[in-house]
N, C-alpha and C positions, 0 to 999 in steps of 0.2 A: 325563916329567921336568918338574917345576915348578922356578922361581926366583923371587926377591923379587929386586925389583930397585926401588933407594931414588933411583940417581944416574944420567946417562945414561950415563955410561961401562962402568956393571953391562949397562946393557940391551946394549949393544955388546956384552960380554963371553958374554953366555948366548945372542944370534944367533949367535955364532960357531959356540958352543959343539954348539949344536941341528944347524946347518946341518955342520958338521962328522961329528956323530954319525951321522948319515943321506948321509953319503958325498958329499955334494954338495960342488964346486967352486964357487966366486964364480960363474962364469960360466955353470954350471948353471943357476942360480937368476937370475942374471942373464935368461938365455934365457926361461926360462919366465913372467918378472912385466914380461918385454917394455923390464927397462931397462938402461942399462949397467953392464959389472963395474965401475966406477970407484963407481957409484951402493951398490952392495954392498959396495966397502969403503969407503964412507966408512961408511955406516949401519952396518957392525962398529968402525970407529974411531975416529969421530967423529960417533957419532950426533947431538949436538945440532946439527947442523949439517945437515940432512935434513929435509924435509917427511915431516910426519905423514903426507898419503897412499901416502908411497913406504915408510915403512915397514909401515903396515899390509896392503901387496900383499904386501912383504915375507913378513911373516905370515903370512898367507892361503898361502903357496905351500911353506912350513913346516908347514901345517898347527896353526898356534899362535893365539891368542888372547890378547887383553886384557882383563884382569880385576880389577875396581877395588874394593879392599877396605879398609876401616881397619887404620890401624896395632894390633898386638897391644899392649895394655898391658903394662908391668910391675911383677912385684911387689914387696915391698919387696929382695928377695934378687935383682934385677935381674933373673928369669925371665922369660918371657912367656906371659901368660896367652890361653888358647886362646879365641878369637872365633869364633862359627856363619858 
């Protein structure tokens, strides 16, 4: 499953969404990246409000990654043109 995510509140939204998918509880995950559930939902609901390195354990324990791309252009007919 991929997402674009533009704002922090996207990113919040698609940790949920992942960590949900794969049946995990806050505190699942909590457990396993060694920090507390309170730390897992702030980083689902208020992510900008979280260190970078707690999210990216976050990640790591999601088994997801960051991946830094340009934005897709558009065309005159407001598509998006497809970038390698």
């Amino acid at each position: 499953m991929k997402f674009v995510v533009n704002l922090s509140h996207q990113f919040g939204s698609a940790v949920k969404e992942i960590r949900e998918t794969k049946g995990l509880r806050q505190t699942d995950v909590a457990r396993q990246v060694g920090m507390l559930p309170k730390t897992i939902s702030a980083l689902e609901n208020r992510p900008a409000t979280v260190k970078i390195e707690s999210l990216m354990k976050l990640l790591s324990a999601l088994e997801y990654e960051i991946i830094l791309a340009p934005k897709p252009k558009q065309d005159a007919f407001g598509f998006n043109e497809l970038i390698d």
